[in-house]
Structures are given as C-alpha cells and as structure tokens.
N, C-alpha and C positions, 0 to 999 in steps of 0.2 A: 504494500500500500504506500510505503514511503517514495517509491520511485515514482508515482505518480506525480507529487509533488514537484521534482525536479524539470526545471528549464529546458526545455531545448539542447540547448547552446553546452550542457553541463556534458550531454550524451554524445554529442560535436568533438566535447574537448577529450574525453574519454575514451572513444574508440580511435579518433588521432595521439592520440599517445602511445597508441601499438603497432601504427607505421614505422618502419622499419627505416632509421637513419644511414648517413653515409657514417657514423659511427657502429652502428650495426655490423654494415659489412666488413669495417675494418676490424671488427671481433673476432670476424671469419680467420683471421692471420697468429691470431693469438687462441694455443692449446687450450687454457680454462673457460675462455669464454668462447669457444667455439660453437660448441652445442647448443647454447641457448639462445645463439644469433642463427643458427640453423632453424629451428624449432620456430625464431621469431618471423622468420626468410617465408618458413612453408605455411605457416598461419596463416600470416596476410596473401600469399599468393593463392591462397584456396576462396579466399572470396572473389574473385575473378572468376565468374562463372559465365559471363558474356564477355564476347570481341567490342573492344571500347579501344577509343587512345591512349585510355588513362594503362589499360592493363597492357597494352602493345609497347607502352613507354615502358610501364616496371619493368618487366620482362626481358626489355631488350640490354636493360641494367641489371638484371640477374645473370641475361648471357656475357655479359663483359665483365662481369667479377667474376663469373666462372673461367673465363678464357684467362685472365691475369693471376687467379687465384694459385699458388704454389702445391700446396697441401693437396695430396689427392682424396683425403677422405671429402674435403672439402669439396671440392670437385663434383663428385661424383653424388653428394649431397643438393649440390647445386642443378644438378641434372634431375635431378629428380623431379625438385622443384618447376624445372621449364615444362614438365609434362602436364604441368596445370594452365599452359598459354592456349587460351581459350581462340587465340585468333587463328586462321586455317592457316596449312604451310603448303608450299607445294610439296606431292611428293615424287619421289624419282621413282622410275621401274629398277627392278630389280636388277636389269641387267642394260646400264644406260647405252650401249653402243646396239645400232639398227640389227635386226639379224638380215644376215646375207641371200639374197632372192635368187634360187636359181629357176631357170625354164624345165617346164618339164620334159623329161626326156622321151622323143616320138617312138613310139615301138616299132617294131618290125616284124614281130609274128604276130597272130590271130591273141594271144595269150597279153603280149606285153600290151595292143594297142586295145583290148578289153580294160586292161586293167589302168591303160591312160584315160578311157573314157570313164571310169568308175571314182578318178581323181576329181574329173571336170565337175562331174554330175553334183558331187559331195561340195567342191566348192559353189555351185552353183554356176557356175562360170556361164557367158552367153553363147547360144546353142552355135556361134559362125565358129566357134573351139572345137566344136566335136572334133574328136581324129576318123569315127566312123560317121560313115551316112547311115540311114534307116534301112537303106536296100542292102550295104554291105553286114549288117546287123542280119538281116532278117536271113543272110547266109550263111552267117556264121551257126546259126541257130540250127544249122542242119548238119555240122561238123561232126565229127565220126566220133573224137572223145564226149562222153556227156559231160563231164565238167565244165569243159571250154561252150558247149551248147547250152548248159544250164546259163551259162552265167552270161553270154547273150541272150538268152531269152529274160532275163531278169533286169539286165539294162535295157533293152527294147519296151520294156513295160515300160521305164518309168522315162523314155522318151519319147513311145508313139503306144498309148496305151490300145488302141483302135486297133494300129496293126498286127501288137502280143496276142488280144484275146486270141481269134481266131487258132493262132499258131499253136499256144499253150491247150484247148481242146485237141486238137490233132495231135498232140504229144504225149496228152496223157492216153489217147487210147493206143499209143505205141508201143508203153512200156509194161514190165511186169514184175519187175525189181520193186520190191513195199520200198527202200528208201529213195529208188529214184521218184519213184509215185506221188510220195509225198514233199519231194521238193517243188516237182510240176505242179499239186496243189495247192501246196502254200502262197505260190506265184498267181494261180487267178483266185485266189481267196482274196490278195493284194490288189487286184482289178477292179476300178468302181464297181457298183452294182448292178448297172444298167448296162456296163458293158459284159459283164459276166454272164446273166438272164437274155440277153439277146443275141448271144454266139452260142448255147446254151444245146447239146444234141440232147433230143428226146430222147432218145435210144439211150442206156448205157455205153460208157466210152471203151473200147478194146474189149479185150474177149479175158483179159486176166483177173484172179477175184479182186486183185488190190486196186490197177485202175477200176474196176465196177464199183468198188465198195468208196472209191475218193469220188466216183461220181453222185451214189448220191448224196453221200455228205456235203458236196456241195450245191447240190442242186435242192437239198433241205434248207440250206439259210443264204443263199442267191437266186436260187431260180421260185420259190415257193410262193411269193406274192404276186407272180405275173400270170395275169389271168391267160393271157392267149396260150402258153405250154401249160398250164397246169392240167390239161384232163391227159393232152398228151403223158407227163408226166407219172400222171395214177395209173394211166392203164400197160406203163414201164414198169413202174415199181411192183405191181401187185405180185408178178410171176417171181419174184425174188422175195419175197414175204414168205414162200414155204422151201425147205430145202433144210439142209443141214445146221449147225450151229457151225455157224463161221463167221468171219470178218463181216461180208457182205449181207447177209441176212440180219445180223445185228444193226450195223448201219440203215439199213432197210427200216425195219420195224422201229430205229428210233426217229428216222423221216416223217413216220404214219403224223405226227399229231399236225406237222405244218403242211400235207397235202392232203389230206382228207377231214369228211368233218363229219358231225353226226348225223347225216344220212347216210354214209356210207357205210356202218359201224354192221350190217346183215355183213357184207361184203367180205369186211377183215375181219368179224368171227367167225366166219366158215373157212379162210384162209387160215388163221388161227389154231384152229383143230390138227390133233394126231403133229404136234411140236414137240421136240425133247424136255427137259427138262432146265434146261439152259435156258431155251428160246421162251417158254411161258411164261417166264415172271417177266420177262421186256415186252411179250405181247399183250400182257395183261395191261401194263402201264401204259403202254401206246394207247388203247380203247380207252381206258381210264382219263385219257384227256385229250381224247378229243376234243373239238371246238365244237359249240354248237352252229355259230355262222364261219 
C-alpha cells in the first residue's frame, strides 16, 4: 500500500539507478567485481524485448566491450548477453561461397537419356529440355529389358498422360510375372481417373490370373462409376465370381459391392453357392453390402 503513495518520478529514479554505467563495464576488468557487473550487464539487457534504438545503441556497447575486453570468462559472458539483441541480424548460409552448376550430362543409351529425362521432370524444368520426345518414349516403352520399358512407360505418364493410358492397358494384359503386374498397375492406378475409365477393356486384361486379378482391382475403384462400361463390366466379372480360391476370385468378389447393387443380389447368391471355405466368408460380405442405389 505504501508504494502507492510514491511519485512518479521516485520509480524514474529507481529503476535508472540499475542502468549499467561506463563504471560498470570497467568492473568487467577487475577479478572481485566482475560478476556482479556481469549479472548487472545481463539484467538490464533482458528488458530489451523489442528492436528500438535505444536497445540497438546498448548492444552495440556491449559488443565493443566485448571485442576490447581481455578476460575470456568475461568474454564469453558478454556473448551471452548479445543473445538478448532483440534487433534482427543478417544471417549467413552455412556455407557462404555459390555451389558450383554443372550441365547435365546428355546420355547416350536408352538407360542414361531415361534417366536424364527423370532429372528434368523432378526439376520441373520447361518441356523444350526434354532429351526425349513422346514418340521416342513411347518406343522405348517397347524395349526388350522390362526395367528400361517400365521406367519409360512411367515417364511417358507423367509427360503425355493420354498417350500412357492406352499403352499401360496393353501391357498389363502382356504380362504374367505378379511383380511385373503390379508395377504396370501401380502406373494406371497413377493415371487420372477419367483417363483410366475410358481406355478401360471390358474384357479382362491377358489371359494370366495376376494381370486378370490387377484388372479388376482396378477397374473396382477406376472404372466402377462410369455408367457407359459398367453393365459391360458385370456381365465380365460375374464368370470369375465362381472358381477356385485364388488371387482373382478374391479380387472379384471384393469388386461385387462397387459394380452391383441390390437388384442384382438373386444373381450373386446363386453365383455364391457350392464356394470353399475361403471364398464364403468374402462372399458373404460382398452381399452384405451391397448398395441399395
């Protein structure tokens, strides 16, 4: 309550009596009275909580009693203290000198100049860079190694996605390797949607269970919304609803809920019937939710 009482001017003179003089700093030089010219240093400088002139002044009289100072505890004490200059500094990169730009280097086999175009692509770089054109892409795509043909048909995607589709349907029903299968996949799964649904064969793709079984898995969550294939669709899938427990049957029966709905539910209970024991508890849940529209 007594502090109420007090002036102004009393709290003026009070908190300026813990400003830190050119006596202060000259404490810094003398052992006994180091520490408590230290302690009186980092006080005041902690109320510098905003960039001002007044705090840009102290500061910059902390850094030249630091730079003159002899004493390294002193020093280092001082340093401390500057971490509290509220005003922004530039900072340097870590490593001040440019790094060095070189060109990239043109390839000369099908491999090196894939792997030039795979640089562009990533940089973004503008398409008059390509080292291939689209037509020499889309020949590569035909190359006897499948890596070298994978990995042009995965760049061709993502430079002329219109021209991939087509080509990656024709690829998957070529192969019969499950992991080439599913690299082919992966790639029009990566194809908008509407270009996926509209290169889209009715038929299952090739005659192997892995491309049949990547067929419909994709043609469950690419081709399932578009009304113009979808009956074609059902009346594909249905003949692979009964058969052994394999890959493609499973795949199958887990398609049922996104191309059939509940009218058709006679249809794939009769399909349904005389299934192993594997294959019933996925057919059950296919019926189990179907759509009603």
């Amino acid at each position: 309550m007594m502090y109420r009482c007090l002036p102004l001017f009393f709290f003026a003179a009070l908190f300026a009596a813990d400003v830190p003089t050119d006596a202060t700093f000259a404490d810094l030089a003398i052992p006994e009275k180091r520490l408590a010219a230290q302690q009186a240093i980092l006080d005041h400088s902690r109320g510098f909580t905003k960039a001002s002139p007044e705090a840009k002044a102290w500061f910059e009289r902390v850094r030249t009693a630091a730079k003159t100072l002899e004493n390294p505890e002193g020093q280092a004490a001082l340093q401390q203290v500057l971490l509290f200059d509220p005003n922004p500094k530039p900072r340097l990169p870590l490593n001040p000198r440019q790094p060095n730009r070189y060109e990239d280097p043109e390839g000369t086999t099908p491999e090196t100049k894939l792997a030039h175009l795979e640089r562009v692509l990533d940089r973004r770089r503008s398409a008059k860079e390509y080292p291939l054109t689209v037509e020499e892409l889309v020949a590569l795509t035909k190359h006897e190694d499948f890596v070298t043909a994978q990995r042009a048909n995965r760049l061709l995607r993502r430079v002329s996605s219109s021209t991939a589709a087509p080509i990656l349907w024709e690829r998957l029903g070529k192969l019969s390797q499950r992991s080439q299968v599913q690299e082919v996949e992966d790639e029009i799964l990566r194809l908008p949607v509407s270009l996926a649904a509209k290169h889209v064969p009715t038929e299952p793709a090739g005659t192997s269970l892995a491309s049949k079984a990547a067929w419909v898995r994709i043609v469950a969550v690419r081709a399932s919304k578009s009304p113009k294939v979808r009956a074609a669709l059902k009346a594909s899938l249905l003949p692979l609803l009964k058969g052994p427990a394999n890959e493609l049957t499973e795949a199958a029966w887990a398609a049922v809920p996104r191309l059939f709905l509940e009218a058709d539910r006679a249809v794939l209970t009769e399909a349904a019937q005389g299934l192993s024991e594997r294959l019933a508890p996925k057919a059950k849940a296919a019926l189990d939710a179907l759509p009603a529209k």
